[in-house]
Each structure stands twice: as C-alpha cells, then as structure tokens.
C-alpha positions, -999 to 999 in steps of 0.1 A, spaced: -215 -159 -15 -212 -148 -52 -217 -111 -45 -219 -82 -15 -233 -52 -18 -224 -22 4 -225 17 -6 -199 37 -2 -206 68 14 -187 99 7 -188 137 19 -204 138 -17 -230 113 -14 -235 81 -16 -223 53 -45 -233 16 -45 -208 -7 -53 -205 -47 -60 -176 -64 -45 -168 -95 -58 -161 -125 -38 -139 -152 -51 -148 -188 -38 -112 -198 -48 -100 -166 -29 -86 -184 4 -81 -147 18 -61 -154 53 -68 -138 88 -33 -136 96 -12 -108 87 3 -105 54 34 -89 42 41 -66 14 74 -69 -9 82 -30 0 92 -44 37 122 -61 21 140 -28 9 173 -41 20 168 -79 15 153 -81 -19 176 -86 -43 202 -75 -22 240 -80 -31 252 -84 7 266 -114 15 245 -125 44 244 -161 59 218 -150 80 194 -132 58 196 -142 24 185 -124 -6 147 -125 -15 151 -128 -57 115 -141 -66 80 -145 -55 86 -180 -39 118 -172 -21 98 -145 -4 65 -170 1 89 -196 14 104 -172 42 72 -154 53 55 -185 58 80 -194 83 76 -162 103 39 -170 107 26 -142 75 -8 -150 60 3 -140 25 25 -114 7 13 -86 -19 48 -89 -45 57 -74 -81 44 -92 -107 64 -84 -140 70 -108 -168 60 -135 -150 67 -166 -171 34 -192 -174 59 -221 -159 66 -196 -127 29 -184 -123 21 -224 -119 50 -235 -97 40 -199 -74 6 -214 -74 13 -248 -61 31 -234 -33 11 -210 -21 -20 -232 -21 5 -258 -4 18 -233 22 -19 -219 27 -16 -182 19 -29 -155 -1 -13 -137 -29 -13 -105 -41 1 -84 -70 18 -52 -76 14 -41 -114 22 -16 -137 -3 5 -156 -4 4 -190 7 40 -205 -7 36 -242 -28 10 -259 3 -9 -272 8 -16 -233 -21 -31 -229 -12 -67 -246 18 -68 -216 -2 -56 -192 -31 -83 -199 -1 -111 -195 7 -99 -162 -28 -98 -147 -33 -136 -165 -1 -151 -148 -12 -134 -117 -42 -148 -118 -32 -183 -128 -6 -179 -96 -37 -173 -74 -37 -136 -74 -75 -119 -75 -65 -89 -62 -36 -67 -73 -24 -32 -67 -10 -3 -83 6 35 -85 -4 64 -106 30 81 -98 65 76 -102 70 99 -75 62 120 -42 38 150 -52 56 172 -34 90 159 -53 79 147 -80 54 179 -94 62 214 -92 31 227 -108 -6 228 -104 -4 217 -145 22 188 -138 -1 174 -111 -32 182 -134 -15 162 -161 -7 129 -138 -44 132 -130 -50 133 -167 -24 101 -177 -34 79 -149 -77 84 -163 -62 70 -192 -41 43 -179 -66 31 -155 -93 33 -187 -69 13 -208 -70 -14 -180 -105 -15 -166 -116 -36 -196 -88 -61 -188 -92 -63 -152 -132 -69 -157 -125 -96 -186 -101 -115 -162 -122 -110 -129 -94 -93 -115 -99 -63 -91 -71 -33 -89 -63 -17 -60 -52 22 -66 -26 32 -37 -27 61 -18 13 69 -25 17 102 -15 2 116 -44 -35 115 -42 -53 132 -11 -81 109 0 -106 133 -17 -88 135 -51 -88 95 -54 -124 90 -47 -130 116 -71 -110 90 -96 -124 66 -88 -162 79 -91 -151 91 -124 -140 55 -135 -170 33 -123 -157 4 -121 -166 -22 -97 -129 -36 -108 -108 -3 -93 -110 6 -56 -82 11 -31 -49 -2 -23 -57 21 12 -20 28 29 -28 33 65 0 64 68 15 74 36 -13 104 32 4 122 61 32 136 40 0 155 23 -6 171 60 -40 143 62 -46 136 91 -41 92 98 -78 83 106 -100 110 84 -78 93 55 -90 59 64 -126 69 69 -125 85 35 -111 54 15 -125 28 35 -153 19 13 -135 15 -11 -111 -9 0 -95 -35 -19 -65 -41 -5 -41 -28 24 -10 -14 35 -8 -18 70 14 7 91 20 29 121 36 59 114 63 84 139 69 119 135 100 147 145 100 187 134 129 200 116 134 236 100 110 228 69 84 213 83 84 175 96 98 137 95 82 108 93 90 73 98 70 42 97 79 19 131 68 -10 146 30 -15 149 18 1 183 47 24 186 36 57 168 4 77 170 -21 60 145 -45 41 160 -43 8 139 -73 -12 156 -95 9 150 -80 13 113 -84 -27 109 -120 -28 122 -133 1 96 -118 -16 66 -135 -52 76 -168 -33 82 -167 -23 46 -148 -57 32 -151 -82 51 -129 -105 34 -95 -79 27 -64 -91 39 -40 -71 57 -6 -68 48 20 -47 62 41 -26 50 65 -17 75 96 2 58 129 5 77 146 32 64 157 69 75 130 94 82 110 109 50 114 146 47 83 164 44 91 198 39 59 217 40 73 249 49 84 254 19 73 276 -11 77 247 -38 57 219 -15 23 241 -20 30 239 -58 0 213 -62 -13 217 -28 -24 256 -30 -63 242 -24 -52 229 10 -68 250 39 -39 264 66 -57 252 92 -47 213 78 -14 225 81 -20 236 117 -36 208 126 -4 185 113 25 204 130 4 208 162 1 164 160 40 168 150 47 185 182 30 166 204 38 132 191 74 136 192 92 99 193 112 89 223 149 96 216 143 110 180 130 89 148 153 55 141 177 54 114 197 31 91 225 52 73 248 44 103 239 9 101 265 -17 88 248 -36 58 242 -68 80 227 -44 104 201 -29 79 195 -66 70 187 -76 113 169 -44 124 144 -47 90 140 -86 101 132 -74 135 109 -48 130 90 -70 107 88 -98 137 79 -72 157 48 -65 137 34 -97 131 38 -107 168 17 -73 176 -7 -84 147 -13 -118 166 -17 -104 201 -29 -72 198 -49 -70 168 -60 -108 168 -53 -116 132 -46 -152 139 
C-alpha cells in the first residue's frame, strides 16, 4: 500500500489527511521503548555491573532487544554517516523499528543541521521522528499569556522551517503533547501548518498536568497520530493542587486498551512505545495564582472535574518514589518497572 487516506475529525470539522506508508517501514507489533525510560541508565556515571550505562543508540537497541521491545524512539543529534549505517545494520539484524527524537530548527541557519539529522536518521532506518516545541512545563516554564503566545509564535516558525525538509526526505514528524500544548491548541497547529509531514507524537498522560482529562486527550489527537508515548499515569492531592506519577501499565487510572485500539483505528501501522518514567511524583500545582498564567481560558469546571478524578483515584500506599533510593536502586526499580510493562504489553494488550 503506497497511500491511506482517513479524515481527521475534530470538534471543528473535519480535515482529510494522507498518511504515508513506508514499504521499507518494518513497523513492529510488539512494544517499543522510548530513550526517556532510561533516565537513570543513560549515560549514567554509576558503577553498575548489573545495569550498565546506555551511551548510544545501539547499546540501547542491543539491551531492549533482549527484553523482548519491538523497537526504541532515541535522540538523534550529530549522528555521524558511519554510525547511522552501523545503527542500520543492526536494527534490520535484530528486527526492530527505529525512531528519532530531533530538535527543531530555531532560524534558517539551523536548518542545514537539522536536514543532517533527519538524513542520518533516515539512512539508520528512521521514517518517523518526534519532537518538542518547549523547553519546558507551561505552567513552569511561562508566566504569561504573551510568553506562551510567543512559544506558539517560535514553534510556527520552527515547524515551517522544517516542513520543507521533512517532505523532501519523506520523513514524517511527530509534534509531542509535553505538557505544553492542550490537545485543542496543537490541532489548531497543526491545521495551521498543513502538512501531511507533521502530526502527533500523542503521549498517553502528560496532558493531565493541563487538568485534561486521559481519554478526551486521546480522542482529540488520535487522528493525528504519528507516533506514541505509551503510559499509565497515578495521582495523590497535596496543598497546591495534585501529583502525578507515571507507574507500571495497568496500575493507574487510564484505560490504556482502549487508548491502543483508538490510535490503530486511525493508523494502523504506528508503533507503540513506552515511556514509562521512574522518578518522584510531578508537582502540579494548580491551585496556584501563577499556574493560570497561560491557562486563564480553561473552564473551572475542568479543574473540578481533575481534583474530583484526583480524589478518587488515590494510589495504594501514596505515589512511589526514588529520592530515597540508593543509585543501584534507581538503576533495578527503573529496570523493573520497564519489565513490568512489556510483560503487561504482551499479555494484556497483545502486542506480540
């Protein structure tokens, strides 16, 4: 199949859209994993028999294979030509899909860097990659309706800048959900940009630090999908509004089946890769005066609606955490909540 055509329907109507769809593309149904999982194991400076440091692409390949992963979605930044081919050969050898994380280009003299990153991504096997608008959390990050009206503004332009880059490489880009768009705001984006090369890198739970609700955020950006970050997500009050915690699949309050099933109805062939980040709890303090700085359009009743879910979702003996954790501790517990995941992924969502 050279081409699919769905439309993408929206509360605003409804936009057709051609997907591509890569013969060479060996998109796996298993479970992928993204780079982010490894917070403590890549690059890390702990001297750990056990769990080694992750310090490129194929060190990562090499382990997730052996844990039964379909793939991985990893940073792809000044990628020699010599590494993209040696990535290649063992990802085709290993049988598993690749995917990119990129930077945007900020101004046209970015553009020639950014162009080498998509070609050695591509030349590595890499037909999908995705990418952030925002260096930051809104509600940390932006402390006016201007500032956020300004990242809105800059991220037009980068994803302009790279549009005609991604279309001459046949290369689509996935833009993440990263706790700075509401699901409303990046369709918006994207119907601004029309491009059949930018859709959605769509994070199952990272839009609930902007009080949207797991499964409306998923409906929204589903047809749109390009690429995934797979996750269940745990939450805990405290005095400025709420926690929240990504944890094993199966173990918080999204309902990930049913999350899997709407993103193969609208692309078929997406992977799924998870993102499962071990790590204290987020604070998401939405209580506060300076969290509403960019979020003033944001009914009350959205606010409601979260700390009612908060309440009655709280986790069984309070959110994990990993400050107290000894280094080689942080290294087993991520490893373990990462097996954990896949072996939910094989039995319970049946991506074998």
């Amino acid at each position: 199949m050279d081409r699919r055509d769905f439309i993408q329907k929206t509360t605003v109507g409804a936009v057709a859209l051609s997907l591509p769809v890569f013969p060479d593309y060996a998109a796996s149904h298993r479970m992928g994993i993204v780079v982010h999982s490894y917070g403590f194991r890549w690059n890390s400076k702990a001297d750990s028999p056990a769990y080694p440091a992750f310090t490129d692409a194929l060190s990562l390949l090499e382990h997730c294979h052996q844990i039964g992963a379909g793939g991985v979605q990893v940073v792809v930044n000044g990628w020699s030509d010599d590494f993209a081919k040696k990535v290649r050969t063992r990802r085709e050898k290993l049988d598993m899909y690749l995917e990119g994380s990129i930077g945007l280009p900020k101004k046209p003299e970015d553009v020639s860097k950014f162009e080498q990153d998509v070609r050695n991504a591509k030349e590595a096997g890499a037909h999908i990659l995705r990418t952030v608008c925002s260096s930051g959390r809104r509600y940390e990050a932006y402390h006016s309706a201007g500032a956020f009206q300004d990242l809105r503004k800059n991220a037009l332009a980068s994803l302009k800048l790279a549009e005609p880059v991604l279309r001459r490489h046949k290369v689509k880009l996935g833009v993440e959900n990263h706790k700075d768009w509401r699901a409303p705001e990046l369709v918006g984006l994207l119907k601004e940009l029309n491009s059949e090369w930018i859709g959605v890198t769509l994070d199952f739970g990272n839009s609930m630090a902007l009080l949207e609700e797991p499964m409306t955020v998923v409906e929204t950006l589903a047809p749109y999908v390009v690429s995934t970050h797979v996750k269940d997500m745990a939450v805990e009050e405290y005095a400025n509004g709420f926690l929240l915690s990504e944890v094993p699949l199966g173990k918080g309050i999204s309902d990930v089946p049913k999350m899997i099933d709407l993103c193969k109805k609208y692309n078929p062939a997406v992977t799924f890769s998870l993102e499962m980040i071990t790590r204290d709890p987020l604070e998401i303090p939405c209580l506060t005066n300076d969290y509403w700085s960019t979020l003033s359009s944001v009914p009350g009743a959205e606010l409601a609606q979260m700390l009612r879910l908060v309440r009655q979702h709280a986790y069984p003996s309070g959110l994990p955490r990993t400050t107290p954790l000894s280094a080689e501790n942080k290294l087993a517990a991520e490893e373990n909540n990462i097996l954990e995941c896949l072996a939910y992924s094989r039995d319970k969502l049946r991506l074998t």
